[in-house]
KEZAPA-849505 format. One record per residue (C-alpha): residue number from 0; residue in three letters; x, z, y. Coordinates in pm, whole numbers, plus 32768, in hexadecimal, padded with zeros to 4 digits. Layout:
N
{resi:NUM	resn:ALA	u:X	w:Z	v:Y};
...
//
This chain:
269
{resi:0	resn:UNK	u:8000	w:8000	v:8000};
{resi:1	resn:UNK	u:8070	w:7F91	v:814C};
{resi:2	resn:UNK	u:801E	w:807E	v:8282};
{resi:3	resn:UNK	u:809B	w:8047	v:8403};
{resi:4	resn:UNK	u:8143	w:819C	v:844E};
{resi:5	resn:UNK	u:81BD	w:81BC	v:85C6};
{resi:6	resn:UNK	u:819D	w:804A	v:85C5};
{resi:7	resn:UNK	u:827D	w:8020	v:84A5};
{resi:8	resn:UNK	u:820A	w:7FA3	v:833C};
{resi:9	resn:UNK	u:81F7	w:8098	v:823C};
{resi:10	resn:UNK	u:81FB	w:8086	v:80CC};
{resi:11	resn:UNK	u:8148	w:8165	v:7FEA};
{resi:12	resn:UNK	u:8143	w:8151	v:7E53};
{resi:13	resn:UNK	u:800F	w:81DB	v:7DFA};
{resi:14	resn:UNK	u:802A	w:81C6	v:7CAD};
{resi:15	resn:UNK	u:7F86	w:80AA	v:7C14};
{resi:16	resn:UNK	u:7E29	w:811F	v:7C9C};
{resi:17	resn:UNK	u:7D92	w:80BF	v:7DE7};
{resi:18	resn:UNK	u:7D71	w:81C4	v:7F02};
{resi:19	resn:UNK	u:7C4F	w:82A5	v:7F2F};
{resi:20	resn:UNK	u:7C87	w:838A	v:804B};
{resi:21	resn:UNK	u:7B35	w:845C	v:7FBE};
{resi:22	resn:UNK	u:7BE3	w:84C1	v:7E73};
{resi:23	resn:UNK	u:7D44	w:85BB	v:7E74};
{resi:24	resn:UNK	u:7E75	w:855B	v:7F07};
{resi:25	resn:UNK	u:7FC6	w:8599	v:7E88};
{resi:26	resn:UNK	u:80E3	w:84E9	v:7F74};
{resi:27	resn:UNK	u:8221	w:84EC	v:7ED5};
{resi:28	resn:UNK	u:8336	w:84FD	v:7FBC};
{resi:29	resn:UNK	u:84C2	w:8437	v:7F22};
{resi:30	resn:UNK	u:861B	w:84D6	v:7F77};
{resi:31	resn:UNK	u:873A	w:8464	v:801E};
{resi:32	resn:UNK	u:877C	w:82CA	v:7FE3};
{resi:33	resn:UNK	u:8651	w:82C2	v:7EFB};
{resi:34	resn:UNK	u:84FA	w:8231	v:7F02};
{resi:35	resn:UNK	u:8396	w:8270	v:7E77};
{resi:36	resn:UNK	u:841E	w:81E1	v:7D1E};
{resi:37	resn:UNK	u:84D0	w:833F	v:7CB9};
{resi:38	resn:UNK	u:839F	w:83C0	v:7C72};
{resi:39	resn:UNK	u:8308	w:8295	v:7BB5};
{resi:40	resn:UNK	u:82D6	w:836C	v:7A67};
{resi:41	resn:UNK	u:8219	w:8465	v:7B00};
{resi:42	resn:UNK	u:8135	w:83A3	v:7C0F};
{resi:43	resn:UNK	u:80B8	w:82CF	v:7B3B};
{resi:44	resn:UNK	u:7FF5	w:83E6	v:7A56};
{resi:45	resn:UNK	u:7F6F	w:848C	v:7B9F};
{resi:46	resn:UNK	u:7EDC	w:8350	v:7C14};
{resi:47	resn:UNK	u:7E16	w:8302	v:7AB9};
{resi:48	resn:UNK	u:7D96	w:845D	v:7AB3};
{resi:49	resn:UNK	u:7CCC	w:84B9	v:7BAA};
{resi:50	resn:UNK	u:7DC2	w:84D3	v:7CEA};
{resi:51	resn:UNK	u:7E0F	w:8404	v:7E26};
{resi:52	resn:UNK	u:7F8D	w:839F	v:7E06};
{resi:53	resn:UNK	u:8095	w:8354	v:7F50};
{resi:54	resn:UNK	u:81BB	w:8316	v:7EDC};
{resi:55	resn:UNK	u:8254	w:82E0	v:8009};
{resi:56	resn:UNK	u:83B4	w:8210	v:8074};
{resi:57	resn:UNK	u:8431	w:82B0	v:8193};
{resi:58	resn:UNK	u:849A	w:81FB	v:82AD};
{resi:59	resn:UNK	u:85A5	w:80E9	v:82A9};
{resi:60	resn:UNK	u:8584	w:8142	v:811A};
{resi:61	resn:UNK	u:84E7	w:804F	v:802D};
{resi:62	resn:UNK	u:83EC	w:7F7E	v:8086};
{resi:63	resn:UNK	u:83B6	w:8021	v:81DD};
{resi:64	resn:UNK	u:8455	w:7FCD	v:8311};
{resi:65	resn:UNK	u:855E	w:8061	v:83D0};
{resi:66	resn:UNK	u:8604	w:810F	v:845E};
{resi:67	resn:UNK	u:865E	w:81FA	v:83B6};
{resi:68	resn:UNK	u:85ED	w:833D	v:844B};
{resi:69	resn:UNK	u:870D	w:8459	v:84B1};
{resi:70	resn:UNK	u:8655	w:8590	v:8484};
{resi:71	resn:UNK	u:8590	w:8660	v:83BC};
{resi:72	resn:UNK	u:8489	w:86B7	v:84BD};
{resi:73	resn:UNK	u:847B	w:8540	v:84F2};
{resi:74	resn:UNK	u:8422	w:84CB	v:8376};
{resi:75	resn:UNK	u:832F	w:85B2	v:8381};
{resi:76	resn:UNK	u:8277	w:8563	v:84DC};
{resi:77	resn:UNK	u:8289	w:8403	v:8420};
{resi:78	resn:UNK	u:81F1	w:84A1	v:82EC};
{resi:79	resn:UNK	u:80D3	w:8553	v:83B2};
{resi:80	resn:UNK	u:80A9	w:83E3	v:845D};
{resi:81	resn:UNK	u:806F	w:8334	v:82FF};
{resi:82	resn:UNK	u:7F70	w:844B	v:8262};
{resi:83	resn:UNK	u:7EAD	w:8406	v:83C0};
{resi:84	resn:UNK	u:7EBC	w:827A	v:839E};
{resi:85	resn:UNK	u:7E4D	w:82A7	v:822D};
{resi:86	resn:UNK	u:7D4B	w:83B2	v:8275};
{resi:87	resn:UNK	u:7DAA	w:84AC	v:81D2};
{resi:88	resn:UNK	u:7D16	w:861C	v:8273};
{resi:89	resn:UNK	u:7DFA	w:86E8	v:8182};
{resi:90	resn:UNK	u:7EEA	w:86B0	v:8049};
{resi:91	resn:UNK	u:7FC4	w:8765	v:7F48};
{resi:92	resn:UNK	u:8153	w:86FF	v:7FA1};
{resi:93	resn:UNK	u:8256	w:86A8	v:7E92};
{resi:94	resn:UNK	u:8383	w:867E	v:7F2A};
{resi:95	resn:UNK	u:84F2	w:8653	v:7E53};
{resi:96	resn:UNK	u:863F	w:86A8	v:7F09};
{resi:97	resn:UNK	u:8626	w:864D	v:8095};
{resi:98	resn:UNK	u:84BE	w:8609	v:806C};
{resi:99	resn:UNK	u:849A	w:876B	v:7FE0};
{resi:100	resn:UNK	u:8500	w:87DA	v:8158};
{resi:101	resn:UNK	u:8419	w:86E2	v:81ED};
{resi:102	resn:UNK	u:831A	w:8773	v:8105};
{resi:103	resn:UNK	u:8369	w:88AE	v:818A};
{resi:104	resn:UNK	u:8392	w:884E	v:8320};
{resi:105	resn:UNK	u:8245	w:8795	v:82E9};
{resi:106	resn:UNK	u:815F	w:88CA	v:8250};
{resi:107	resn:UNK	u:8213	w:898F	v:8385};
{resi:108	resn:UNK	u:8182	w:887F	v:8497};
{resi:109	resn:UNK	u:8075	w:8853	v:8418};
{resi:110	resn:UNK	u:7FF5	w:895A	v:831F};
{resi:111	resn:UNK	u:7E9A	w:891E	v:8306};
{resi:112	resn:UNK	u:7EE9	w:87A9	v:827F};
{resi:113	resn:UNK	u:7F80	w:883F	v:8163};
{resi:114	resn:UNK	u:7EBC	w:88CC	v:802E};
{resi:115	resn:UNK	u:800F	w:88FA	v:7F29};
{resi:116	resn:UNK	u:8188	w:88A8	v:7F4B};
{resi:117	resn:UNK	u:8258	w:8866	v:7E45};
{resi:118	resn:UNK	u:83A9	w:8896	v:7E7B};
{resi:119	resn:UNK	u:84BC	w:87EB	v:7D72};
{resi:120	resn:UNK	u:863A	w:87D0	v:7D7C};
{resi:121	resn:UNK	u:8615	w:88AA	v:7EB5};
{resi:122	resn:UNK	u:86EF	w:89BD	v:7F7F};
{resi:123	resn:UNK	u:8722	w:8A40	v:80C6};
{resi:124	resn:UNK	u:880C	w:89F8	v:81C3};
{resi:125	resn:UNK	u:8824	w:88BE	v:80F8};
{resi:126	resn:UNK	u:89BA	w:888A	v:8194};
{resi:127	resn:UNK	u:8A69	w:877E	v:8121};
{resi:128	resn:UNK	u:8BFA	w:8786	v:80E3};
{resi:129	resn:UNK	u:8CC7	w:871F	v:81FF};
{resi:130	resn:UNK	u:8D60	w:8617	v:8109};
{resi:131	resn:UNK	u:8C19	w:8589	v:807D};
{resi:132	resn:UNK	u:8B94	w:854E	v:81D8};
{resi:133	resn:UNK	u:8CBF	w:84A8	v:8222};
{resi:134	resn:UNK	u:8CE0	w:83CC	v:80F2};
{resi:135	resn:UNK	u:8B53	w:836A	v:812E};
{resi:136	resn:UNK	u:8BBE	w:8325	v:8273};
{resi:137	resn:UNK	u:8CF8	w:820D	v:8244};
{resi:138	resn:UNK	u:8D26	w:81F6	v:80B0};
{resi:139	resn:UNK	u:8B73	w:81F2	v:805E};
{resi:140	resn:UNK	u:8BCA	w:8155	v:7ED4};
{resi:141	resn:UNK	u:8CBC	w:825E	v:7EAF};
{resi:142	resn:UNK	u:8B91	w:835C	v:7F41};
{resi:143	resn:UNK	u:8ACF	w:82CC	v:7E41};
{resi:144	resn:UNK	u:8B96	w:82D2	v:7D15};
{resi:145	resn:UNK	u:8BB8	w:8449	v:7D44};
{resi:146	resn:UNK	u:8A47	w:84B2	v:7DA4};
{resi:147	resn:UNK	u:89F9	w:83E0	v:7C8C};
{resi:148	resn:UNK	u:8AE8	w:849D	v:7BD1};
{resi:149	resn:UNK	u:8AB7	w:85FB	v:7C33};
{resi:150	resn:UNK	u:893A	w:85B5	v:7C23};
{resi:151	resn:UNK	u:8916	w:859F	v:7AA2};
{resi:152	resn:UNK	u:8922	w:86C4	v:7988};
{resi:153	resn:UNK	u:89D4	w:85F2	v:78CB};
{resi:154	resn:UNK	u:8A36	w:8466	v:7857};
{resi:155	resn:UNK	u:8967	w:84C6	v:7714};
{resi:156	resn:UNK	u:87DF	w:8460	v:7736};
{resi:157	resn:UNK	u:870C	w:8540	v:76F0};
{resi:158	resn:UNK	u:85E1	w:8532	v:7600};
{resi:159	resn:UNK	u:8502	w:8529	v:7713};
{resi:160	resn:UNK	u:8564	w:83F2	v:7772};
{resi:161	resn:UNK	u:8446	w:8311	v:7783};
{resi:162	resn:UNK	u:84ED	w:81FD	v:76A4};
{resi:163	resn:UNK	u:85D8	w:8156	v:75D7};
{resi:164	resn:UNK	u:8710	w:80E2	v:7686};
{resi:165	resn:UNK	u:866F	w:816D	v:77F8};
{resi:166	resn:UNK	u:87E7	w:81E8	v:78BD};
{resi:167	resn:UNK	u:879B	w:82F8	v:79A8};
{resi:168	resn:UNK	u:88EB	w:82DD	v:7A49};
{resi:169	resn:UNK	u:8910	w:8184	v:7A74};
{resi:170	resn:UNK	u:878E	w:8163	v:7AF8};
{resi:171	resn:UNK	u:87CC	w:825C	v:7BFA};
{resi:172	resn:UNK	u:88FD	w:81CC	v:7C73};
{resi:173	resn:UNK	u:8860	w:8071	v:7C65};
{resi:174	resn:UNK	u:8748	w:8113	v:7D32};
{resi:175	resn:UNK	u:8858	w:8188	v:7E3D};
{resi:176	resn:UNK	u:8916	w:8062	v:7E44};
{resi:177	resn:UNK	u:87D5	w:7F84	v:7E8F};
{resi:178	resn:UNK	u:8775	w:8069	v:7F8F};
{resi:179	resn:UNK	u:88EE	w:8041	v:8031};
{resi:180	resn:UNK	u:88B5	w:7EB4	v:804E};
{resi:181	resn:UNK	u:8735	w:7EE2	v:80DA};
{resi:182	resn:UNK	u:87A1	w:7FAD	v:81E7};
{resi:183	resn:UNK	u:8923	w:7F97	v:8212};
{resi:184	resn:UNK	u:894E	w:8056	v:8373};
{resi:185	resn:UNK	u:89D3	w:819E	v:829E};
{resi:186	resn:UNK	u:8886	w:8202	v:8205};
{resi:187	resn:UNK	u:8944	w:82FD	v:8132};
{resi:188	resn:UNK	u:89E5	w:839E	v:824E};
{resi:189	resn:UNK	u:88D5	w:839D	v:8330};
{resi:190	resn:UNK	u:87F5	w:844E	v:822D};
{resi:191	resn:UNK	u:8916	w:852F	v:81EF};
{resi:192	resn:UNK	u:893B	w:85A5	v:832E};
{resi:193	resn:UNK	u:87A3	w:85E3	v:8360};
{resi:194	resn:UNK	u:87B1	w:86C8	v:8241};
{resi:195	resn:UNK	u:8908	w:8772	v:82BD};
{resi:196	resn:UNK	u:8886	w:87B9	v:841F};
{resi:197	resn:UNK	u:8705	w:882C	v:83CB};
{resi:198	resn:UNK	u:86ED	w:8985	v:845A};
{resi:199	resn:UNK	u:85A4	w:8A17	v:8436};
{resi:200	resn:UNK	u:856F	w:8A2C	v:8299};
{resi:201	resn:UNK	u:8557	w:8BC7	v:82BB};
{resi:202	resn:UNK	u:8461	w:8BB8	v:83EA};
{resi:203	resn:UNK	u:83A8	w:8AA3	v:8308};
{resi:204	resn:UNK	u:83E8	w:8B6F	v:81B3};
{resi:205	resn:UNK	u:8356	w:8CB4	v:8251};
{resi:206	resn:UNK	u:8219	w:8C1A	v:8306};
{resi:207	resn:UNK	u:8175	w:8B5C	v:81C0};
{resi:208	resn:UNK	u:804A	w:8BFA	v:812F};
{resi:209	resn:UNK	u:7FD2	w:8AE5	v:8046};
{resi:210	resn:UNK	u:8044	w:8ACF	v:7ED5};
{resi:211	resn:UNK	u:819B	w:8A84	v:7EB5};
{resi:212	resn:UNK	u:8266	w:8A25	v:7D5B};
{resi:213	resn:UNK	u:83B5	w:8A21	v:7D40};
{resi:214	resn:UNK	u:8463	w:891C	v:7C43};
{resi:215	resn:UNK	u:85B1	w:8940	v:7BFB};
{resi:216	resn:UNK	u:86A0	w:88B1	v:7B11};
{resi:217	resn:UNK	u:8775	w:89B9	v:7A61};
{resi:218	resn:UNK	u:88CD	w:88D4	v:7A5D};
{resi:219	resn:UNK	u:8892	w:8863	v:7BBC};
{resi:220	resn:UNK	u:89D9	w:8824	v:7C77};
{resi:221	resn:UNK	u:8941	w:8796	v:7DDA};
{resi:222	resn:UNK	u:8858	w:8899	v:7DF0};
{resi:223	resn:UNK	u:8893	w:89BB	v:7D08};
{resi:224	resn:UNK	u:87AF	w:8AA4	v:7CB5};
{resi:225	resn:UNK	u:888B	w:8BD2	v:7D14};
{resi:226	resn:UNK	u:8891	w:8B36	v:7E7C};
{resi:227	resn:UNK	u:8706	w:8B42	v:7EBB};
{resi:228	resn:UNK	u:86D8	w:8CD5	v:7ED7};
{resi:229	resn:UNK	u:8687	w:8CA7	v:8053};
{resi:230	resn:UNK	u:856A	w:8BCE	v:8030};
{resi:231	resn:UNK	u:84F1	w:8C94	v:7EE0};
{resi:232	resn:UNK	u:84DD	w:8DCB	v:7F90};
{resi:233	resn:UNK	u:8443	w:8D33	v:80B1};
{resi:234	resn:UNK	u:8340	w:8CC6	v:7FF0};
{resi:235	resn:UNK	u:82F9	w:8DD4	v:7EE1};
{resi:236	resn:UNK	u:81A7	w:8D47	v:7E7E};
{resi:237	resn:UNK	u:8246	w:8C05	v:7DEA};
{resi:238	resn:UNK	u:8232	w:8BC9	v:7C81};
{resi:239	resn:UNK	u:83BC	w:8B6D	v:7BF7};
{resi:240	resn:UNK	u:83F5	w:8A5D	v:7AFA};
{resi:241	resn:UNK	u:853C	w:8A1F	v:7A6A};
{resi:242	resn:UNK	u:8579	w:88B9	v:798F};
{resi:243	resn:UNK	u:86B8	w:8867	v:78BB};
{resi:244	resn:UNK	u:871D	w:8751	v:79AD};
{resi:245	resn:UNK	u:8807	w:8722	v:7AF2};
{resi:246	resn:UNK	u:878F	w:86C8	v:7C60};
{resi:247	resn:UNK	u:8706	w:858A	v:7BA9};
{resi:248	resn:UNK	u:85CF	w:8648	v:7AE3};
{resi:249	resn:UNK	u:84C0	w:852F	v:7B35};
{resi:250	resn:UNK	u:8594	w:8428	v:7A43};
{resi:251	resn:UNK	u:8658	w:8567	v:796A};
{resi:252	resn:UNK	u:851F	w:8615	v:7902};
{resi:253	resn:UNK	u:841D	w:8569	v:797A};
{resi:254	resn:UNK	u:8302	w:85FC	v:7890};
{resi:255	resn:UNK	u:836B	w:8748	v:78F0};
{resi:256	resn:UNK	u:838C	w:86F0	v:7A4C};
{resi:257	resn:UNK	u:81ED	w:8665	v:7A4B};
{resi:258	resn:UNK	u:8194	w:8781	v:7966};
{resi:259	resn:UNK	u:81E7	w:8889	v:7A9E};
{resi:260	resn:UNK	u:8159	w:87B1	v:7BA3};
{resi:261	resn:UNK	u:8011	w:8730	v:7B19};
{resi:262	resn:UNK	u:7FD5	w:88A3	v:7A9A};
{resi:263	resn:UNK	u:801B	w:8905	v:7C0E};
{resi:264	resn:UNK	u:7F45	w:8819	v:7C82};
{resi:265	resn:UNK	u:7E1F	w:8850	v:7B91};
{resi:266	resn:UNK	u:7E0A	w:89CE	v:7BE4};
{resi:267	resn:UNK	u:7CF7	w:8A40	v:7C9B};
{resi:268	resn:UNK	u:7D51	w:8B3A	v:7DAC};
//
């Protein structure tokens, strides 16, 4: 689905099924040089039962124009812009990595336009190393090859995997790479820097009221869970899950992954 968002165009997966802003919405929010696809195992189900799916591609990202934006505050004016254009009064978020902080900036805004979050491969302050953000800055393959790297439990698939012969590693740093020659004015570095500089995760952490579930991934090196205590105790009602999978859970364990969100999303309050 194609929406005009602050007169740019806008792509949306929403999962097979066409939009109907009177059913439940879940928008799913994609991390640093990613797009809607990452969660392509889990959006997909949502859709065919019974819930409104916006998988979103941030700007500059995807099939949605650029630029890229700089901030965290930004994506998620932008994000409170497309829910508006689409109609949407009030959704559950699910938002991976960066979009896990836009998740978070958005129910902050705009609280009442939230129902759930769903926050995966998350932590806060979400710094970067000084050497990453340089590498993403002048040597982006070589950024790649290591978030790609440090991203995944292990070379070994995993059971989970949804088929024979399906590479998490090299479809996740196919994923990055395509994203690199979409948009080449240092997407990496730019999204980087947003998640870096964001400064108001514990005013956001402490101010949410709505349901909030925590996925983590138990071998995460990005985001690991010992790192995430701040936002945890800020948020004491949230309900933890831990998966045996990296920052990469959506493709590692996806089952397990869709298992703790459509549960989430299913609960009654």
């Amino acid at each position: 689905m194609i929406l005009n968002v602050q007169g740019k165009q806008a792509y949306c997966y929403t999962g097979g099924k066409a939009f109907d802003a009177s059913r439940p919405t879940v928008a799913f929010i994609h991390g640093a040089q990613n797009d809607h696809s990452v969660f392509a195992l889990q959006t997909r189900y949502f859709a065919h039962h019974g819930f409104n799916v916006l998988a979103v591609n941030l700007p500059g990202h995807g099939r949605s124009e650029g630029p890229a934006l700089a901030s965290v505050p930004d994506m998620a004016d932008w994000l409170l812009a497309l829910l508006d254009t689409a109609g949407v009064a009030q959704a559950m978020l699910a938002g991976h990595s960066m979009g896990s902080l836009i998740a978070l900036e958005v129910s902050y805004k705009a609280p009442e336009m939230v129902s759930r979050l769903a926050l995966l491969g998350t932590t806060y302050p979400m710094k970067v190393a000084d050497a990453l953000l340089e590498t993403s800055k002048n040597h982006e393959p070589v950024a790649i090859d290591m978030v790609n790297i440090w991203s995944h439990s292990s070379m070994a698939q995993k059971p989970s995997c949804p088929g024979p012969g399906f590479y998490t590693m090299g479809g996740a740093q196919r994923l990055m790479q395509r994203m690199s020659a979409i948009n080449p004015e240092q997407l990496f570095y730019t999204d980087f820097s947003a998640c870096n500089a964001y400064a108001n995760g514990q005013a956001a952490a402490e101010a949410v009221r709505c349901p909030v579930l925590f996925v983590f991934g138990v071998k995460d090196m990005m985001t690991p869970p010992r790192s995430t205590t701040l936002l945890t105790t800020a948020m004491p009602h949230g309900k933890i899950v831990q998966v045996d999978a990296g920052h990469s859970m959506m493709q590692e364990q996806p089952d397990a992954v869709l298992d703790a969100l459509f549960t989430f999303a299913s609960a009654t309050k």
